[in-house]
C-alpha positions, 0 to 999 in steps of 0.5 A: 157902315155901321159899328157893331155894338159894344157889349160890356158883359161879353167883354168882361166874360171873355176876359175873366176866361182869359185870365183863368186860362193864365192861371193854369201855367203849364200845357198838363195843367190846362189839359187837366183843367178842361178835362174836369170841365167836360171837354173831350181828350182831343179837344183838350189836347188841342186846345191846351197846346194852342199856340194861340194867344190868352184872348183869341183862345179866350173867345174859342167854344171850347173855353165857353163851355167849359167856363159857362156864364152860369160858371162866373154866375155862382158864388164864391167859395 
């Protein structure tokens, strides 16, 4: 059996969500910063308490969209 390929880009996008995930310490804060991204007031309720961990969060459709490629794309203030 075959190993799936490395993707270094997928990689790196999925840890720069994780740490920005980090970044937002409290559970209020992490609902606050999704709903500003675009995510609905259950998801973000859900996802902000997840008892899950920085990285499996990190690969969720929620945490894609709200931090899109596009979003590490542009440049820095």
């Amino acid at each position: 059996m075959q190993r799936p390929a490395f993707r270094p880009r997928r990689a790196l996008r999925r840890r720069l969500r994780q740490v920005r995930r980090k970044e937002w310490k409290s559970t209020a804060a992490k609902r606050h910063n999704l709903r500003i991204r675009g995510i609905s007031e259950s998801n973000a309720r859900k996802w902000a308490g997840s008892s899950k961990g920085h990285w499996r969060v990190a690969g969720s459709k929620v945490l894609q969209v709200s931090l899109p490629n596009a979003y590490w794309n542009r440049p820095a203030c």
